[in-house]
N, CA, C and O atoms as a Tinker XYZ file with bonds, in Angstrom:
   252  protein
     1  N   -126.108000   47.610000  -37.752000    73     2
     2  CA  -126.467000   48.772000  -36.974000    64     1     3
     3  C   -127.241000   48.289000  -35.752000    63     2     4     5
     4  O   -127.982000   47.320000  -35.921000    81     3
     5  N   -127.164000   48.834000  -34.563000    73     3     6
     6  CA  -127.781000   48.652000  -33.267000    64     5     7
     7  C   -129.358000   48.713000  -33.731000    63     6     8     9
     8  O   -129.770000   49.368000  -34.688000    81     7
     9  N   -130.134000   47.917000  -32.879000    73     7    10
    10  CA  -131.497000   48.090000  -33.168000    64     9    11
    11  C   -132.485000   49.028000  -32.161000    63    10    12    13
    12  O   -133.691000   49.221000  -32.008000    81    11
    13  N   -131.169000   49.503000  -31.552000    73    11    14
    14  CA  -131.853000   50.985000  -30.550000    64    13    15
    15  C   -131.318000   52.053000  -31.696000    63    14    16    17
    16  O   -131.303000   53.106000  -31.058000    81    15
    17  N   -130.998000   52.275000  -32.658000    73    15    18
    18  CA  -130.418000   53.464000  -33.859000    64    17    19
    19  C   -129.142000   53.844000  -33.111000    63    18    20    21
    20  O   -128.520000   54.719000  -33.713000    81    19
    21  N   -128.644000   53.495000  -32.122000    73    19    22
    22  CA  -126.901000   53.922000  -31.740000    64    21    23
    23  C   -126.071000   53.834000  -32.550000    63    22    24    25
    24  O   -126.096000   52.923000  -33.379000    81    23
    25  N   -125.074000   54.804000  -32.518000    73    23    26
    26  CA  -124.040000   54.570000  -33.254000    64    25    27
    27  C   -123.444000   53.235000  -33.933000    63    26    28    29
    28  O   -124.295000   52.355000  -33.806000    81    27
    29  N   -122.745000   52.936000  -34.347000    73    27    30
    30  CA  -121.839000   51.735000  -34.862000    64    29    31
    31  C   -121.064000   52.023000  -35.441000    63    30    32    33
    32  O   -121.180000   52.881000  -36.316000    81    31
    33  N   -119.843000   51.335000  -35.134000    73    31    34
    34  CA  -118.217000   51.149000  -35.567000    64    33    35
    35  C   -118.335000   49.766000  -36.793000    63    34    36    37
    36  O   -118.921000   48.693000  -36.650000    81    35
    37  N   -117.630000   50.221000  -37.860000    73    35    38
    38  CA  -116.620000   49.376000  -38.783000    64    37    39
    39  C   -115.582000   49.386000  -39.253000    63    38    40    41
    40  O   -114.872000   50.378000  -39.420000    81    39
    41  N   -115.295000   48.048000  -39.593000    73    39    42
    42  CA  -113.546000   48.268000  -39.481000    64    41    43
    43  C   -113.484000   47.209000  -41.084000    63    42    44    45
    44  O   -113.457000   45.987000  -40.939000    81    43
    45  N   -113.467000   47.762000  -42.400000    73    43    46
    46  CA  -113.513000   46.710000  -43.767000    64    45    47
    47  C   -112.471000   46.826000  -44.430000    63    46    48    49
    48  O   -111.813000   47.841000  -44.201000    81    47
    49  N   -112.018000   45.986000  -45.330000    73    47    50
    50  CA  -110.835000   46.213000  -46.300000    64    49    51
    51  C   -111.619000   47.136000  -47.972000    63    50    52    53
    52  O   -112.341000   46.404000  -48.649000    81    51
    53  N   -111.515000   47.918000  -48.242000    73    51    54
    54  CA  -112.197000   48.210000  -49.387000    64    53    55
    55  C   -110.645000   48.222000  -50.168000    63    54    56    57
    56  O   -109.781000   49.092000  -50.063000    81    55
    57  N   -110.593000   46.752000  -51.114000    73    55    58
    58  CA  -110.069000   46.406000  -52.335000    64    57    59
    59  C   -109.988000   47.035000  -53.763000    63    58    60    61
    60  O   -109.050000   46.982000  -54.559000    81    59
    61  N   -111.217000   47.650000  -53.890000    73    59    62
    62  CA  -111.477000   48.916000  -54.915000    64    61    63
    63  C   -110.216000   49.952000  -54.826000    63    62    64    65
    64  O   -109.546000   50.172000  -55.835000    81    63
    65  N   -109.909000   50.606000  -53.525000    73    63    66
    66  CA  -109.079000   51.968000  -53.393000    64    65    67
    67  C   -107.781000   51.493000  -52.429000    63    66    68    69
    68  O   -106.885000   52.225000  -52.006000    81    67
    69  N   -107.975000   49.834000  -52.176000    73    67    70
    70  CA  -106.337000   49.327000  -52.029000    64    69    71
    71  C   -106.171000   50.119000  -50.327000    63    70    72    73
    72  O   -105.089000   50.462000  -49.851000    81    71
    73  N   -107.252000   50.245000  -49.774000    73    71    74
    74  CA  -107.256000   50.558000  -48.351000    64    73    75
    75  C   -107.953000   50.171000  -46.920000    63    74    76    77
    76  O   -109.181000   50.252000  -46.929000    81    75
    77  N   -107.390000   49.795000  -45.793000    73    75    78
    78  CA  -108.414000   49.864000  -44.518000    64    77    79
    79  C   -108.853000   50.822000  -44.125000    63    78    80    81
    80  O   -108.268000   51.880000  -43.894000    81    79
    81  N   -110.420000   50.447000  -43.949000    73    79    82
    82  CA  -111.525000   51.685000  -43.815000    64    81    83
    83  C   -111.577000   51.471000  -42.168000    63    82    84    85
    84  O   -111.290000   50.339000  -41.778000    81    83
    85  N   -111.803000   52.130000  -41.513000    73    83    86
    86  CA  -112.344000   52.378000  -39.667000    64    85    87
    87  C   -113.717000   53.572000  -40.076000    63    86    88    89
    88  O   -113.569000   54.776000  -40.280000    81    87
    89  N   -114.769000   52.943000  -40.104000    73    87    90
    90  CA  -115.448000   54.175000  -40.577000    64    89    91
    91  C   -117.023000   54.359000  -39.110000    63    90    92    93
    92  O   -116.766000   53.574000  -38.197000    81    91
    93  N   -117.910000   54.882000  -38.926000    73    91    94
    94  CA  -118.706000   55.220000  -38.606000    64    93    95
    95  C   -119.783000   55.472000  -38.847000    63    94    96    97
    96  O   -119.962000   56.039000  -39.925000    81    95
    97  N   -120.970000   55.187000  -38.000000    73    95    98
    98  CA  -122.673000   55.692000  -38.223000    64    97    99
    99  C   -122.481000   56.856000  -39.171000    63    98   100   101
   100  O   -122.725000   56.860000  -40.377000    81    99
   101  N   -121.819000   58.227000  -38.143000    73    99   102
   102  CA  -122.399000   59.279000  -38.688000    64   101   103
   103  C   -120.967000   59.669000  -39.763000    63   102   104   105
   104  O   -120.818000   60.822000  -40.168000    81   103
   105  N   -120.211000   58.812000  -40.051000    73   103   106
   106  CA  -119.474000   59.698000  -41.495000    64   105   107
   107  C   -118.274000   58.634000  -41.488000    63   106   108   109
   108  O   -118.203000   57.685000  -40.706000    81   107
   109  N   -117.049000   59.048000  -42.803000    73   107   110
   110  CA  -115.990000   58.767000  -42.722000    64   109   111
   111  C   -115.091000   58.778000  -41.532000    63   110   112   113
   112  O   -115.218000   59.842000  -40.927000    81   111
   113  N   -114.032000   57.787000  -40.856000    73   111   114
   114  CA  -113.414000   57.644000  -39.979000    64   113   115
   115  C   -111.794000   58.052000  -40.341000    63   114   116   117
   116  O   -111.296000   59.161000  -40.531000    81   115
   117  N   -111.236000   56.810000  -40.356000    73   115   118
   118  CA  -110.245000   56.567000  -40.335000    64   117   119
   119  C   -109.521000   55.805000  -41.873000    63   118   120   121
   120  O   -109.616000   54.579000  -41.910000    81   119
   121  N   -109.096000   56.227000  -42.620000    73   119   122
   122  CA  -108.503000   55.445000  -43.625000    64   121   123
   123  C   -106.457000   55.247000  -43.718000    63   122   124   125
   124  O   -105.539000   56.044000  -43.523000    81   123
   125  N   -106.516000   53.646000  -44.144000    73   123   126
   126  CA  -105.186000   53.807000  -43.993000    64   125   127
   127  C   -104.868000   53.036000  -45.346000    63   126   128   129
   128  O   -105.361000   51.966000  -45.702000    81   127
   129  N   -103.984000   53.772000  -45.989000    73   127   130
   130  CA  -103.734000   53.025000  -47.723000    64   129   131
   131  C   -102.540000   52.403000  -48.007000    63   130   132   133
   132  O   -101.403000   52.683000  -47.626000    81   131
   133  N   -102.954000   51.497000  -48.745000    73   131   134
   134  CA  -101.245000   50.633000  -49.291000    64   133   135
   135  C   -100.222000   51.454000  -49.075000    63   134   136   137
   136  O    -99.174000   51.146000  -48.507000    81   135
   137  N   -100.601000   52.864000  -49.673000    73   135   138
   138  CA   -99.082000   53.335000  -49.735000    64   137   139
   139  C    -98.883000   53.952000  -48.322000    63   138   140   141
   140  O    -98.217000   54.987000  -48.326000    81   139
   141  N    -99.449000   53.406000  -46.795000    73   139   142
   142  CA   -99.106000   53.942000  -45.642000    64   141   143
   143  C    -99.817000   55.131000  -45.416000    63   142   144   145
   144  O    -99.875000   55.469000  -44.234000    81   143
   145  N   -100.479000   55.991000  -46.391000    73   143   146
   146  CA  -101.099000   57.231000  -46.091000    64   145   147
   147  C   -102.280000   57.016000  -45.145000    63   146   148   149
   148  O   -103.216000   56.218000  -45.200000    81   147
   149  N   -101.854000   58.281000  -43.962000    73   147   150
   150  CA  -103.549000   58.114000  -43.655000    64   149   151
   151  C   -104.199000   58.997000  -43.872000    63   150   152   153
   152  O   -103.594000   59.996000  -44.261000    81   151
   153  N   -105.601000   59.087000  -43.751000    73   151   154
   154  CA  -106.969000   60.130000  -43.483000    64   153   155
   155  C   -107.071000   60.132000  -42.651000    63   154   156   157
   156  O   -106.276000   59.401000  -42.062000    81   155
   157  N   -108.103000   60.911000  -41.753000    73   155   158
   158  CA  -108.776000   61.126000  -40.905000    64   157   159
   159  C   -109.763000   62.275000  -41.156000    63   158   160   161
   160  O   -109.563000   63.481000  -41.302000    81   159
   161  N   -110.794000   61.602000  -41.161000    73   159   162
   162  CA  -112.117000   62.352000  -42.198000    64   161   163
   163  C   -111.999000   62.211000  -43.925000    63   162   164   165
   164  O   -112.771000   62.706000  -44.746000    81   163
   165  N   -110.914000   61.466000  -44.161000    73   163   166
   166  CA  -110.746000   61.942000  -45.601000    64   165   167
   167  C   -110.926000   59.878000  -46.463000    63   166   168   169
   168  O   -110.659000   58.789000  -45.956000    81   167
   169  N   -111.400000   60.196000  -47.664000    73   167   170
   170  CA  -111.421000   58.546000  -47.963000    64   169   171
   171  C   -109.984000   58.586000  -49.074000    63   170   172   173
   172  O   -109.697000   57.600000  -49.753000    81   171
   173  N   -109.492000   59.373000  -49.100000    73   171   174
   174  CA  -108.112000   59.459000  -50.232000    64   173   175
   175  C   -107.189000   60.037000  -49.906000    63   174   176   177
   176  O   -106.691000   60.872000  -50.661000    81   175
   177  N   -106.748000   59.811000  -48.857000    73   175   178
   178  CA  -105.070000   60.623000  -48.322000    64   177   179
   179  C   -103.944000   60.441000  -49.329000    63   178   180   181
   180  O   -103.449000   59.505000  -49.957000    81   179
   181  N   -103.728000   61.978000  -49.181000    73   179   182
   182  CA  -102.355000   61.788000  -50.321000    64   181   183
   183  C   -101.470000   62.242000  -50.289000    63   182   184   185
   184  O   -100.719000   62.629000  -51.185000    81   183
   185  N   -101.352000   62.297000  -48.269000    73   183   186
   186  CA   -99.753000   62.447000  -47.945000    64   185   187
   187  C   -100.298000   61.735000  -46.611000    63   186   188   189
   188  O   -101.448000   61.511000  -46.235000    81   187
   189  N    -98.799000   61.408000  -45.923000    73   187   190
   190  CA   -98.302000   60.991000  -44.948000    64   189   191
   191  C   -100.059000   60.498000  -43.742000    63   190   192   193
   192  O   -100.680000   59.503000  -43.368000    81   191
   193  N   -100.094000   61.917000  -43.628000    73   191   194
   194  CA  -100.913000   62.054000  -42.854000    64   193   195
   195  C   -102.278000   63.337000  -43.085000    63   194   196   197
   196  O   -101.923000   64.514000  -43.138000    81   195
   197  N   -103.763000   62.998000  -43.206000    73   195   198
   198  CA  -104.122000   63.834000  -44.236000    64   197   199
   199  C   -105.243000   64.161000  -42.862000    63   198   200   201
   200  O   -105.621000   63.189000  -42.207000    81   199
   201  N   -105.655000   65.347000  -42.545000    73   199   202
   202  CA  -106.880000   65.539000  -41.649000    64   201   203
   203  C   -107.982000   66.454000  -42.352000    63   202   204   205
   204  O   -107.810000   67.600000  -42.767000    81   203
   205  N   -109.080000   65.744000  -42.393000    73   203   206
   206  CA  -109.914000   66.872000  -42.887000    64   205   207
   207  C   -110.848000   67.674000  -41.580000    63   206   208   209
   208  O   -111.560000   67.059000  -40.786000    81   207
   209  N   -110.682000   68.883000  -41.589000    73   207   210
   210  CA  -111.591000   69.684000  -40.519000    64   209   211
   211  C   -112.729000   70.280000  -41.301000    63   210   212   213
   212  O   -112.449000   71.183000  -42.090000    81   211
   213  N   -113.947000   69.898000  -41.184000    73   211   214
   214  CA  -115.322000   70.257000  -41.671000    64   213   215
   215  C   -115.259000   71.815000  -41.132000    63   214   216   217
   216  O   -115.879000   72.606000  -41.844000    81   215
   217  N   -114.500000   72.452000  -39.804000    73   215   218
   218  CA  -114.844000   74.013000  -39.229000    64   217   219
   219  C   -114.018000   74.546000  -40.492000    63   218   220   221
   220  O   -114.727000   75.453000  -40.930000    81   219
   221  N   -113.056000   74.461000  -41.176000    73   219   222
   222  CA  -111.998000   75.062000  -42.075000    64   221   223
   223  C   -112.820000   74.444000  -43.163000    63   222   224   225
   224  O   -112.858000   75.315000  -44.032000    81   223
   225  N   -113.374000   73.596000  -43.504000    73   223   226
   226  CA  -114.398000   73.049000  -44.873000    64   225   227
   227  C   -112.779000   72.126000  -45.992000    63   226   228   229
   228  O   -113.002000   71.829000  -47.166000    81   227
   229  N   -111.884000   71.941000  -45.594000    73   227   230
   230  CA  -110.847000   71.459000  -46.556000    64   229   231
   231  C   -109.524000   70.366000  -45.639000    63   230   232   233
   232  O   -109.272000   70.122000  -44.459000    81   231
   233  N   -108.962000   69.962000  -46.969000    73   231   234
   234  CA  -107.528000   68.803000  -46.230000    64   233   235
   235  C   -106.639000   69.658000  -46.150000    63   234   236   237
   236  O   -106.463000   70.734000  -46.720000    81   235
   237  N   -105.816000   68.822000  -45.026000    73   235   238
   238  CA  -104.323000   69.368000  -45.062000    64   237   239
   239  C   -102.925000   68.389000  -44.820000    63   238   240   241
   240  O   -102.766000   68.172000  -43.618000    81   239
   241  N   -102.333000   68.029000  -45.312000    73   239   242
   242  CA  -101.362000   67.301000  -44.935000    64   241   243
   243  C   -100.598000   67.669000  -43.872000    63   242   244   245
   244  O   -100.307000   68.843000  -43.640000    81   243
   245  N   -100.185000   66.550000  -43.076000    73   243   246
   246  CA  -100.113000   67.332000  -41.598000    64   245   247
   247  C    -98.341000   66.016000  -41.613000    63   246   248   249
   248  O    -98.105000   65.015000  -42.289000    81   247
   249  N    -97.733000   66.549000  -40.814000    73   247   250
   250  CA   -95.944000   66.061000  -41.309000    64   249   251
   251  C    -95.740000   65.671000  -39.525000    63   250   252
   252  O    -94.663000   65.247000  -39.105000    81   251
């Protein structure tokens, strides 16, 4: 983390859930999983393409 408290970017393999993480200071980023699925906001996509919107409070698989 910056030692002015700024944001910060990471980019890790988490081996546990078999996925690349792109994640952020303030929350979940970007996840992309063995089986090609992505997130965005989400740490378990379980289609194609998964977005979570915090204004709607839920996922949606998006095609």
């Amino acid at each position: 983390m910056p030692s002015d408290g700024g944001a910060w970017f990471e980019l890790w393999n988490d081996e546990v859930n078999d996925s690349l993480r792109l994640g952020h200071s303030s929350g979940n980023g970007i996840t992309v999983k063995n089986s090609g699925y992505v997130g965005i906001g989400s740490t378990n996509p379980s289609a194609q393409l998964e977005v979570y919107n915090p204004v709607v409070g839920g996922l949606g698989p998006r095609s």
